[in-house]
C-alpha positions as a Markdown table, in Angstrom:
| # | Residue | x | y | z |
|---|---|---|---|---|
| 1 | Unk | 18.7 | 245.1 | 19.4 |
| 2 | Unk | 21.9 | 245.5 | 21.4 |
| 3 | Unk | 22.5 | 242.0 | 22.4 |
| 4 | Unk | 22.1 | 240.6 | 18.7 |
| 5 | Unk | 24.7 | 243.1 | 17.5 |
| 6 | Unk | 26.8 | 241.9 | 20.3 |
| 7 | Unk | 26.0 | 238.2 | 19.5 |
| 8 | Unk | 26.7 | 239.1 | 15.7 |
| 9 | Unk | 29.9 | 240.6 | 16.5 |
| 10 | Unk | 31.0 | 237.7 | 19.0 |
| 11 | Unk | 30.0 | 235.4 | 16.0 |
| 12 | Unk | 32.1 | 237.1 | 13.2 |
| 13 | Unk | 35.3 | 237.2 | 15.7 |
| 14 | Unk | 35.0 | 233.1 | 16.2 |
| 15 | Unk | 34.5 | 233.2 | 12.8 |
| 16 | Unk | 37.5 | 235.0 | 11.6 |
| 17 | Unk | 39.4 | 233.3 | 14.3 |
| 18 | Unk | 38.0 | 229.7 | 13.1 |
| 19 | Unk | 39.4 | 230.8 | 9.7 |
| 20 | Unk | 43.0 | 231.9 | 11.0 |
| 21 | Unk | 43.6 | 229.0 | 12.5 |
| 22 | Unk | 43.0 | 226.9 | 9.5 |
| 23 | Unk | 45.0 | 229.4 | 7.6 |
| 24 | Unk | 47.7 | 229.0 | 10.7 |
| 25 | Unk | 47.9 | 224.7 | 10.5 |
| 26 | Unk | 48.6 | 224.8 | 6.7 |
| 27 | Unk | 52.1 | 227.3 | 7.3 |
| 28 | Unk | 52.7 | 225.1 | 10.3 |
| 29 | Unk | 52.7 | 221.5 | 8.5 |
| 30 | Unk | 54.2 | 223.5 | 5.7 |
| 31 | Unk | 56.9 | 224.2 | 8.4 |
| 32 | Unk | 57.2 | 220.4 | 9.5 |
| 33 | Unk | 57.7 | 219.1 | 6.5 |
| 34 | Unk | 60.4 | 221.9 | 5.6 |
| 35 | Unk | 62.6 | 220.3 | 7.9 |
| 36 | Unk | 62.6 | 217.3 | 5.6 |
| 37 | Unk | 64.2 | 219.1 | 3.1 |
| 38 | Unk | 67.9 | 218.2 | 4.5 |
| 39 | Unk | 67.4 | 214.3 | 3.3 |
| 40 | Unk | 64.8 | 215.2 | 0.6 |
| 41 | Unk | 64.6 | 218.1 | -0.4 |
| 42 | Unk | 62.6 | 221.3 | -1.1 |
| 43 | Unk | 59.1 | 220.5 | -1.1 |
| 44 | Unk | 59.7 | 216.8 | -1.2 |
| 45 | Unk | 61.8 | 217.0 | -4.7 |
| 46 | Unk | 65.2 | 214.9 | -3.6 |
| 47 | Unk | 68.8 | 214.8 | -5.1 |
| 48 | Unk | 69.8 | 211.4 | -6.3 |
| 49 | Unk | 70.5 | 209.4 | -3.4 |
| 50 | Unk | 67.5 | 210.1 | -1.3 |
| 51 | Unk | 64.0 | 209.2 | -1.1 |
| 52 | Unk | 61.5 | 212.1 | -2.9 |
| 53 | Unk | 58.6 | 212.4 | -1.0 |
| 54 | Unk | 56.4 | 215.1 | -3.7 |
| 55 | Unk | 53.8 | 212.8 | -5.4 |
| 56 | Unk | 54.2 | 209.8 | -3.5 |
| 57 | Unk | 51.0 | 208.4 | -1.6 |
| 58 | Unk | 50.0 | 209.4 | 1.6 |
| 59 | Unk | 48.6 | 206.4 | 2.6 |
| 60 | Unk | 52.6 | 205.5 | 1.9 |
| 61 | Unk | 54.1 | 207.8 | 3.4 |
| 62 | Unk | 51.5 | 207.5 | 6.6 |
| 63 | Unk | 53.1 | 203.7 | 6.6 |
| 64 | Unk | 55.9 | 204.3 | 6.3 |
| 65 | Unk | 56.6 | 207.0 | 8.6 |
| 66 | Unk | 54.6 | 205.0 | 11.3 |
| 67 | Unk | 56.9 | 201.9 | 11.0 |
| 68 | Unk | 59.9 | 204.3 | 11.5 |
| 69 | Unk | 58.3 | 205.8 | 14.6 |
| 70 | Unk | 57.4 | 201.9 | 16.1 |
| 71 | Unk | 60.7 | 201.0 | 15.0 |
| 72 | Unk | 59.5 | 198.4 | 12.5 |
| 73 | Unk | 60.8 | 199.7 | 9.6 |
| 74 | Unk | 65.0 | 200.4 | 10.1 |
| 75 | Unk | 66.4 | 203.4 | 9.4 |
| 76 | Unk | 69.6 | 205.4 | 10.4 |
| 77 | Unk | 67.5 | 208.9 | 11.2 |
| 78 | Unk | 64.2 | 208.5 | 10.6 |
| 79 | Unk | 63.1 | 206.2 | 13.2 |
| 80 | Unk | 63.9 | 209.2 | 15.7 |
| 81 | Unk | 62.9 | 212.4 | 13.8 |
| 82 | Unk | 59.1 | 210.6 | 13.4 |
| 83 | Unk | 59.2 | 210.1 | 17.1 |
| 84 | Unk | 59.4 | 213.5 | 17.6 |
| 85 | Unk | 56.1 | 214.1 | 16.2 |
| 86 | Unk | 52.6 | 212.9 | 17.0 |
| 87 | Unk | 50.6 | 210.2 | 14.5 |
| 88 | Unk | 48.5 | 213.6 | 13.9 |
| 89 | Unk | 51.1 | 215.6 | 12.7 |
| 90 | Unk | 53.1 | 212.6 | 10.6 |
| 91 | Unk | 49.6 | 212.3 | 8.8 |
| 92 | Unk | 50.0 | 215.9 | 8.3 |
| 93 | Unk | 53.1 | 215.8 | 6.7 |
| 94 | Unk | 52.3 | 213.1 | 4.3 |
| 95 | Unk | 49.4 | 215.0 | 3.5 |
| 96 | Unk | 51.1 | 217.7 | 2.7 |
| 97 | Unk | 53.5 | 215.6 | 0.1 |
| 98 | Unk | 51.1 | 213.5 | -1.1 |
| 99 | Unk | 49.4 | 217.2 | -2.3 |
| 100 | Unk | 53.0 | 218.3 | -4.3 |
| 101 | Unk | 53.2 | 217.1 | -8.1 |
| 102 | Unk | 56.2 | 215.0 | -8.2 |
């Protein structure tokens, strides 16, 4: 009886620690893609001038940000900020747009 308590309790704690780290990836790609929010803004919503991301695609913004990190697409900034992340957490990211109502 012992060791199926134990096993239930060793069960509920990967459990629980399955569901914080779930809990933990959506703050951290919300924390990526706040530092976006210099060139376009809070959650995505730009001033005029610069791109919004909210709304937009993410099979888009996956293209995009992956031509900017091979250096096919030009860009002043970008081309370096994307290479500072992995393909992973760009599709993230545009994820995370993609999900905001423009």
């Amino acid at each position: 009886m012992n060791r199926k308590m134990a096993l239930i309790g060793v069960l509920s704690t990967l459990m629980s620690g399955t569901a914080l780290a779930q809990s933990v990836d959506s703050l951290q790609v919300r924390s990526w893609a706040a530092a976006c929010a210099n060139c376009h803004g809070t959650n995505g919503h730009a001033q005029a001038g610069n791109a919004s991301l909210a709304g937009v695609s993410k099979d888009d913004l996956v293209k995009k940000l992956m031509d900017f990190k091979s250096g096919h697409r030009p860009a002043t900034i970008m081309h370096q900020l994307s290479k500072g992340y992995s393909d992973e957490q760009l599709n993230a990211i545009a994820g995370y747009f993609a999900s905001i109502k423009k």
